[in-house]
C-alpha positions in Angstrom: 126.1 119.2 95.1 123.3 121.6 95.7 122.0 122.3 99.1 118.5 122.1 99.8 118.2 123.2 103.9 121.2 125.9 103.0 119.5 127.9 106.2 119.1 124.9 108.7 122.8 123.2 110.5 123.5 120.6 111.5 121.6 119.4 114.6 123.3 118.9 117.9 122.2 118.0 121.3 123.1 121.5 123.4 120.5 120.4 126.4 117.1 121.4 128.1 118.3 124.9 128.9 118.9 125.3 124.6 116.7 128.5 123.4 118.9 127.6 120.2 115.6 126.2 118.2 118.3 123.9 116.2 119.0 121.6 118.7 118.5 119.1 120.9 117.2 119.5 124.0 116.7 115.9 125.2 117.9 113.7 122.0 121.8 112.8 123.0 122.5 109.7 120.7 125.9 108.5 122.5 123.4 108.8 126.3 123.3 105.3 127.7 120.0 104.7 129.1 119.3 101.7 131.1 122.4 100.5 129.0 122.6 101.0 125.8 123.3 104.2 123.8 119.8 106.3 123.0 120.3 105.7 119.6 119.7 102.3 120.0 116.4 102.3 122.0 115.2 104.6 119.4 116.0 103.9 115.7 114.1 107.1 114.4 113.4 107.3 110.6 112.1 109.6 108.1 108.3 108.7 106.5 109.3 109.3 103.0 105.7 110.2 102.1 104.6 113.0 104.9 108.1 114.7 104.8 109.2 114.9 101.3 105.8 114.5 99.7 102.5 116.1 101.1 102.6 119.8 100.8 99.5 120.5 102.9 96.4 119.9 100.5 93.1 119.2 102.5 89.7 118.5 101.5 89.2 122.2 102.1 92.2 123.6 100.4 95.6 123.6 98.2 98.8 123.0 99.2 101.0 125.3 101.5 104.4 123.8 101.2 106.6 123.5 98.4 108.0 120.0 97.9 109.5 120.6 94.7 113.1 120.7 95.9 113.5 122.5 92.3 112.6 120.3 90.4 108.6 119.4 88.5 106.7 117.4 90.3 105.5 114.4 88.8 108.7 113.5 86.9 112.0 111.3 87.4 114.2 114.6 87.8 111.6 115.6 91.0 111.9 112.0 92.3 115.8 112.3 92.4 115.1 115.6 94.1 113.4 114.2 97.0 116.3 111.5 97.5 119.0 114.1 97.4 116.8 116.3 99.8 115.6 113.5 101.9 119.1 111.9 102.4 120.6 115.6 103.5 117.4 116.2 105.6 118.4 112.6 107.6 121.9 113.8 107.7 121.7 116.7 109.5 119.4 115.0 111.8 121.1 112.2 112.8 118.3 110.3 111.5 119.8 106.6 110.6 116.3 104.7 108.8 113.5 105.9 105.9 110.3 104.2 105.0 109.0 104.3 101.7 106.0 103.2 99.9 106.6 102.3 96.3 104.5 105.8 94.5 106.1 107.8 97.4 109.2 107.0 95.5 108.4 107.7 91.6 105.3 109.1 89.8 102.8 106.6 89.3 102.9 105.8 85.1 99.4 104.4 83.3 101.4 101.3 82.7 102.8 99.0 86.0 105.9 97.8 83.4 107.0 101.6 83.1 106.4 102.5 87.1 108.6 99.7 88.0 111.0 100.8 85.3 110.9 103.8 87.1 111.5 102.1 90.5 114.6 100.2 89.9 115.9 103.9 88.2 115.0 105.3 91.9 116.4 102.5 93.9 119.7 102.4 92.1 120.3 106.1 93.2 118.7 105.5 96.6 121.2 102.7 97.3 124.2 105.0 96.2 123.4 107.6 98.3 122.6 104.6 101.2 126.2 103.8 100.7 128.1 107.3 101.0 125.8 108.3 104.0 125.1 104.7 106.0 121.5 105.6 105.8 119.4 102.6 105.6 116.3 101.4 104.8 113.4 100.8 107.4 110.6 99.0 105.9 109.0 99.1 102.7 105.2 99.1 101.7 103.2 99.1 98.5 100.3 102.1 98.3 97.3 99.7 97.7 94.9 103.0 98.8 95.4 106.2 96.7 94.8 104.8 93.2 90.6 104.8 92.5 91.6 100.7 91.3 91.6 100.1 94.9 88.1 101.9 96.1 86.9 98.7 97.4 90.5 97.5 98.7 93.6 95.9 97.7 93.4 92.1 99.2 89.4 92.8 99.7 88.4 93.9 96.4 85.3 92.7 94.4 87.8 92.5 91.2 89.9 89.6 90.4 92.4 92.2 87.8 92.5 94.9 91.1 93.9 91.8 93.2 96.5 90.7 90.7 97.6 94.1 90.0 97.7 94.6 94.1 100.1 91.3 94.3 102.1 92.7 91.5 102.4 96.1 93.5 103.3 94.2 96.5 105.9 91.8 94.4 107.6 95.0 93.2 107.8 96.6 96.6 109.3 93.2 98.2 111.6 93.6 95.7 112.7 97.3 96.3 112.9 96.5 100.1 115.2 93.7 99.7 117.4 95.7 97.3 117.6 98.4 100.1 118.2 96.1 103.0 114.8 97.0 104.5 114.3 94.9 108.0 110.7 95.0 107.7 107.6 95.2 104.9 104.0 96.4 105.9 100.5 96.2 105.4 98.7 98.8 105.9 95.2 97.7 104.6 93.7 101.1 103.9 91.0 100.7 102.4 90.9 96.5 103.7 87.0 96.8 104.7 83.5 97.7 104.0 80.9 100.4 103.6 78.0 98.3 104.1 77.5 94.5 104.3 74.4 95.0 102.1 77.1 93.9 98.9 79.9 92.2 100.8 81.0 89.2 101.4 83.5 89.4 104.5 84.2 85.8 104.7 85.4 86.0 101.5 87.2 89.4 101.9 89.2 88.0 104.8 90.5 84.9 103.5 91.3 86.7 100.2 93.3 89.2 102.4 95.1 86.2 104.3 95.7 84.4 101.0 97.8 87.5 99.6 99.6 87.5 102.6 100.7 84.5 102.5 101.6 84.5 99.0 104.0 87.6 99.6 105.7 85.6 102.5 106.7 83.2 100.5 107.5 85.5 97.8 109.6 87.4 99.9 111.4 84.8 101.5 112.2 82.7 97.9 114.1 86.2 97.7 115.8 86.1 101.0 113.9 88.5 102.9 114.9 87.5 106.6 112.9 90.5 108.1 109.3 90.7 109.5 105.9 91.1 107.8 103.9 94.2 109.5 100.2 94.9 110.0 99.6 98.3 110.8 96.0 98.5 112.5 93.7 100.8 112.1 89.8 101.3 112.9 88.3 103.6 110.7 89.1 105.9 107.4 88.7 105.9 105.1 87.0 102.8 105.1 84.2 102.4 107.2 84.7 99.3 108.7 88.2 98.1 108.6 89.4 94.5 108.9 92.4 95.5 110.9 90.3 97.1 113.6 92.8 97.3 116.6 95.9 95.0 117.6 93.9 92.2 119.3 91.8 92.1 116.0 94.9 92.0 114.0 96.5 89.7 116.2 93.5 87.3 116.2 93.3 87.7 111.9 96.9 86.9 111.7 96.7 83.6 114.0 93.8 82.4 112.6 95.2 82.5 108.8 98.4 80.7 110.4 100.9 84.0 109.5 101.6 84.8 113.3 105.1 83.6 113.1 105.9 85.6 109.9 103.9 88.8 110.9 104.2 91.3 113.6 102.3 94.4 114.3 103.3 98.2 113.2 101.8 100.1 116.0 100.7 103.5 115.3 99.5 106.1 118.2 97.1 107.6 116.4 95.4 104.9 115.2 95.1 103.8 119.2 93.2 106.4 119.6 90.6 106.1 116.7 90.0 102.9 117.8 89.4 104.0 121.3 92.3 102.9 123.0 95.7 104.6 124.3 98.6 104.0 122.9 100.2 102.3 125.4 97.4 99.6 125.6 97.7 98.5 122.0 101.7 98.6 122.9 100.7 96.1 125.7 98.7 93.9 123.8 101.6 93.8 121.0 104.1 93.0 123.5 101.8 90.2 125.6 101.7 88.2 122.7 105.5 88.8 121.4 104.3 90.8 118.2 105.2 93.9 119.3 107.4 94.9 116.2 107.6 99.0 114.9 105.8 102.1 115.9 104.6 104.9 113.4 105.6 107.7 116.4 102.8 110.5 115.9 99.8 111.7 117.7 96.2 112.2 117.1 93.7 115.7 118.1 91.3 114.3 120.6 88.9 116.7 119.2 89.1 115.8 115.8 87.6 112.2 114.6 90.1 111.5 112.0 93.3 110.6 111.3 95.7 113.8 111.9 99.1 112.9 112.2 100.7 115.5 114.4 103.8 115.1 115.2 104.2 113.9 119.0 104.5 116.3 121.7 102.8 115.0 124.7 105.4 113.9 127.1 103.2 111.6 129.2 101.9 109.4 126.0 105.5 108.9 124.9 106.5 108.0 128.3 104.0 105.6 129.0 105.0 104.2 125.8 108.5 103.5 126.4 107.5 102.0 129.2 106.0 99.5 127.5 108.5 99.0 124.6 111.3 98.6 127.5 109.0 96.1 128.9 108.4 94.1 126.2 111.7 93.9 124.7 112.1 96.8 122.6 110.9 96.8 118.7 112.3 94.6 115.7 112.1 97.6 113.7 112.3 101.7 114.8 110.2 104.8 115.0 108.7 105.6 111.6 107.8 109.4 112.0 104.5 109.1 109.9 103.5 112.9 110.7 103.0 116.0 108.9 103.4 119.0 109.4 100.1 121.2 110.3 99.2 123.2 107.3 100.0 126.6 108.4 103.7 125.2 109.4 104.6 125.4 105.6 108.9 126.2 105.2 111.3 123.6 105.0 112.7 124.8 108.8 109.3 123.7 110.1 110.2 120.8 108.8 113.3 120.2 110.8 111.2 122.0 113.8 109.0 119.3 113.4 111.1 116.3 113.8 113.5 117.9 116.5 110.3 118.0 118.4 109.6 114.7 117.5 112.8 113.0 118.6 112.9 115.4 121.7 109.5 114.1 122.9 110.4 110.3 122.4 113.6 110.8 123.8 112.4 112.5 127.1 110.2 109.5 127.4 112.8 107.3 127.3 114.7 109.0 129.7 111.6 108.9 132.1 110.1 105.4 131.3 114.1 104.6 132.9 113.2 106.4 136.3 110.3 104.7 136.3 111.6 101.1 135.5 114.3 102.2 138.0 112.2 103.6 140.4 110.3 100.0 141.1 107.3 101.5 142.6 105.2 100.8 139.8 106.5 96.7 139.4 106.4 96.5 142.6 103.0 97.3 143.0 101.5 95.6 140.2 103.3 92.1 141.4 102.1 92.8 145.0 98.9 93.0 143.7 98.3 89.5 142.4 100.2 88.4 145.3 96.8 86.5 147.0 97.6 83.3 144.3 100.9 82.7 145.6 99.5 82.6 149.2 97.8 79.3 149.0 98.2 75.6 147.3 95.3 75.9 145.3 95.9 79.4 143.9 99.1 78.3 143.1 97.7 75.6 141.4 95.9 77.9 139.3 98.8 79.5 138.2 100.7 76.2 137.5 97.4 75.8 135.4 96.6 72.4 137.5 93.4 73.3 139.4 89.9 71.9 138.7 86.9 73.8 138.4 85.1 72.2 141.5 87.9 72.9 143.7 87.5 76.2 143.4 83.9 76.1 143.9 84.4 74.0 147.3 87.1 77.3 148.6 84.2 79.8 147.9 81.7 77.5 149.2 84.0 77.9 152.9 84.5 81.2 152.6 81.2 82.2 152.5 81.7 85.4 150.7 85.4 86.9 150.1 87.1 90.2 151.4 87.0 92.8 148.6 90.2 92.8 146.4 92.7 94.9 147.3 92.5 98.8 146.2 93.9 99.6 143.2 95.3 103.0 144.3 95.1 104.4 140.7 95.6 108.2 142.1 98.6 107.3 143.9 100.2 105.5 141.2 99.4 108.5 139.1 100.7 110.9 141.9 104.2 108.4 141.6 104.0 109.1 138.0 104.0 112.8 137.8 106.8 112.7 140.5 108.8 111.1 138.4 107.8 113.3 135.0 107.9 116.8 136.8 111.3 116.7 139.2 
C-alpha cells in the first residue's frame, strides 16, 4: 500500500530532553496520571477537515499545501486518498479518534441523492480501514455553513426548502456517525444568527433551531444512537450575531427548548476567547452544570479578532484547562484538534510538527493540572474561603437553602456594618501556580 508520510516515523515518547523533532517530549500514553493511563484523560483525534483538507487559502491568497495525497481533488479517488492518508497519519501518531463533517468526507454533488451515494461509498472504506487499525470514530457533524444555501443559516433560515435540505444533511450525517460508532454528533451553528434585526425574526429563528434539534434526537435515537448531542458555541463569524453566543447562552437555549438531557456542550478555546472569556471559564460553566462534554483543543491570536485556529502551545491555558476537566469529571467525548496549520507551515512534516506540539502541550497540562490537584493549596484555599457560612446557624441555613429573607436582614441589622471579606490573595495563588508550572 502506498505510503504517504514516507519521510516522517513513527512517533515515540523519547522525553523533555528529545532534540529528536519526531517525538514526544511530554505525550507518554501508558503514564498513569492521577490514575489512569494518559491516554485515557486525553482521547486526542484528528479534525478530518483542517488536517486533510484545507491547504492554506485565505481571503488574501491561494493555497500553500498540497492536500492532494496524489490523487484530483474534487473526486471519489481524492476522497479515498485522504482516508488512506488520514488513517496512516493517526497511526503513526498514536492518535485513537477522527471527526468528520459529512463534505469533509466526499465532494459535495449538485444533487443530495448522489452526495450521499457518495457517502455510504466513503464510509464503507472508512469502516474497513476502522477495523484493521482500531481507529474509531469521534463525533460526526453535518456542514450546514460553506454551501451559499445556507447564507442566512441552517436551522435559522428564512427558507422553508434550505431547512429541509439542512434536516436531510443532518439525517445523512446521523446516519454516517452511527455506522462509524461515533460517541458523539454536533452542532455547530455557523452561520445560526443575524446581520441585522431590521429583517429577522429571532423568536422565530430560535424555536426553528430548537425544533430541528429535537427532530434529529429522535431521529438519531429511532437508530440507536446512545451518544451525546453537542453544541459548539461560538460568538461571532461569520455571522454577526450568533445564537450560540457563549456556554451559559448555549446552556440556557438548550434548557429552555427542553434538549438539556440529550445535549451537551463542545467547548472550543478559541471561541472562549472571541466571546471574551478564557477557556477555562467556559470549561467551568460546562462542568457546573454537568454538560461539560468535548473540547475542540486549539488556540486563538489575541491580536487578531477572528477565528485562527492555531494549534495550542500555551502551557498555562492547557493547564488551567485540565484543571477544570479533572475537576468536573473528565469529557464524554475527547480532544478534537480543530487547528491548522499557519500558512507558511506548508509540508506534510509540519503537519505531524503540528500535532506533536499539540499533544505535547495538552499532555504537559495534564501532568501539571495533577501537581496542582495534588498540591491542595489551591482547594484548600478556595473552601477556606467560603468558610464564614459554615461558622453560624443561619449561614448554614443558607446553604441548606432554609433561611428567610428577613432573617438575614435582622443579622445585618446587629451587626451594624460587616468586616470586609476576606482577601482574595490572587497574586499569591498565581505565585503557587507558576511554582508548580516552572520547577
Amino acid at each position: 500500500m502506498k505510503e504517504y508520510f514516507e519521510n516522517v516515523p513513527e512517533i515515540r515518547y523519547a522525553g523533555a530532553d528529545s532534540k529528536d523533532p519526531f517525538t514526544f517530549r511530554f505525550y507518554d500514553a501508558d503514564r498513569v496520571v492521577l490514575g489512569k493511563p494518559m491516554r485515557e484523560h486525553l482521547p486526542f483525534a484528528m479534525a478530518w477537515w483542517h488536517n486533510l483538507c484545507a491547504n492554506g487559502t485565505d481571503m488574501f491568497g491561494r493555497g500553500t499545501a498540497d492536500k492532494s495525497f496524489g490523487e484530483v481533488p474534487g473526486t471519489m479517488a481524492h476522497a479515498k486518498a485522504k482516508v488512506d492518508a488520514g488513517f496512516e497519519f493517526m497511526r503513526k501518531l498514536g492518535i485513537r479518534y477522527f471527526c468528520f463533517h459529512d463534505v469533509d468526507l466526499v465532494p459535495e454533488a449538485d444533487d443530495i441523492k448522489e452526495t450521499n451515494r457518495r457517502l455510504d461509498e466513503i464510509s464503507d472504506y472508512i469502516l474497513s480501514k476502522m477495523k484493521d487499525t482500531g481507529i474509531k470514530c469521534l463525533w460526526g457533524t453535518a456542514n450546514m455553513f460553506g454551501n451559499p444555501r445556507y447564507m442566512n443559516g441552517a436551522g435559522s433560515s428564512n427558507s422553508f426548502d434550505v431547512y429541509c435540505f439542512a434536516a436531510a444533511q443532518i439525517k445523512k450525517a446521523l446516519d454516517i456517525t452511527v455506522k462509524l460508532g461515533g460517541r458523539g454528533y454536533v452542532f455547530w451553528g455557523g452561520r445560526e444568527g443575524y446581520e441585522t434585526l431590521l429583517n429577522t425574526d429571532v423568536a422565530f429563528e430560535q424555536e426553528n433551531i430548537a425544533c430541528l434539534m429535537k427532530m434529529a434526537v429522535e431521529y438519531g435515537r429511532s437508530i440507536g444512537f446512545k451518544g451525546d448531542f453537542y453544541v459548539e458555541p461560538k460568538p461571532k463569524e461569520p455571522m454577526k450575531h450568533q445564537y450560540d453566543f457563549d456556554a451559559a447562552t448555549a446552556i440556557g437555549f438548550l434548557k429552555a427548548h427542553g434538549l438539556d438531557k440529550d445535549f451537551k456542550l463542545n467547548i472550543e478555546a478559541n471561541h472562549a476567547t472571541l466571546a471574551g472569556h478564557t477557556f477555562e471559564h467556559e470549561l467551568r460553566i460546562a462542568g457546573m452544570n454537568g454538560m461539560l462534554g468535548s473540547v475542540d483543543a486549539n488556540q486563538g491570536d489575541m491580536f487578531l479578532g477572528w477565528d485562527t485556529d492555531e494549534f495550542p502551545y500555551d502551557v498555562y491555558t492547557s493547564t488551567m484547562a485540565m484543571y477544570e476537566i479533572i475537576r468536573a469529571g473528565g469529557l464524554t467525548g475527547g480532544f478534537n484538534f480543530d487547528a491548522k496549520n499557519r500558512r507558511p507551515s506548508y509540508t506534510h512534516e509540519d503537519m505531524f510538527h503540528a500535532y506533536i506540539l499539540g499533544m505535547d502541550t495538552w499532555a504537559l497540562g495534564l501532568i501539571k493540572a495533577a501537581e496542582i490537584i495534588e498540591d491542595g493549596r489551591l482547594d484548600k484555599f478556595v473552601k477556606q474561603r467560603y468558610a464564614s457560612y459554615g461558622q453560624s446557624e443561619l449561614g448554614r441555613k443558607v446553604l441548606a437553602k432554609t433561611a428567610i429573607l428577613k432573617e438575614l436582614a435582622a443579622r445585618a441589622d446587629s451587626l451594624g456594618a460587616p468586616e470586609l471579606p476576606s482577601s482574595g490573595r490572587q497574586e499569591y495563588l498565581q505565585s503557587v501556580i507558576n511554582s508548580i508550572l516552572f520547577r
